[in-house]
C-alpha angles and dihedrals in degrees: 000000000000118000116184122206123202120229127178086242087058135277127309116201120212109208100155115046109164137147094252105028134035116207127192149147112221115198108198103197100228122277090022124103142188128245126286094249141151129209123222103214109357113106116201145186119194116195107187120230109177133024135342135301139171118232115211091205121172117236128226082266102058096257130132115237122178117224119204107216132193133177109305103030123106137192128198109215116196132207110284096022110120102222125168122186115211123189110233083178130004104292147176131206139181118244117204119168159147097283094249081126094169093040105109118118099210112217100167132011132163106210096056102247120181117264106029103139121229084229 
């Protein structure tokens, strides 16, 4: 069973929904981006597949870095860590993660979206 959700960045595609793991693909339409967010328990490791994107992924330090990734590279985010994912071109990566599927504290987000906090 695949559902896929529609977001204004693009589409993201669930095709492993389990008690212990969480599997998409995620497809950022070029020049959108999701939300800076965190996530207080999901861990998640993203492995590009088309195209190219840039990760905004906080440092040990505290410190955002952006990461320019094409098809092949992949990035562990831990919980805690702010992270944003920006499509430089249209893109596609593979989600897989921890199933904590609603856990994403929003920070910044350009479209607007209910619940991004003003932290």
């Amino acid at each position: 069973m695949s559902e896929i959700v529609t977001k204004p960045w693009g589409w993201e595609k669930r095709f492993a929904v389990t008690d212990k793991y969480l599997g998409k693909v995620i497809h950022v339409n070029a020049g959108e981006m999701l939300s800076l967010q965190y996530h207080r328990q999901k861990d998640e490791t993203l492995l590009v597949v088309k195209g190219a994107m840039d990760l905004e992924l906080e440092d040990d330090g505290g410190r955002m870095q952006t990461h320019r990734l094409i098809p092949g590279m992949s990035r562990r985010i831990v919980p805690g860590r702010k992270h944003r994912m920006i499509g430089v071109e249209e893109c596609e990566f593979f989600e897989v993660s921890t199933p904590e599927i609603d856990d994403v504290v929003r920070l910044e987000d350009k479209y607007g979206r209910q619940g991004t906090s003003s932290a």
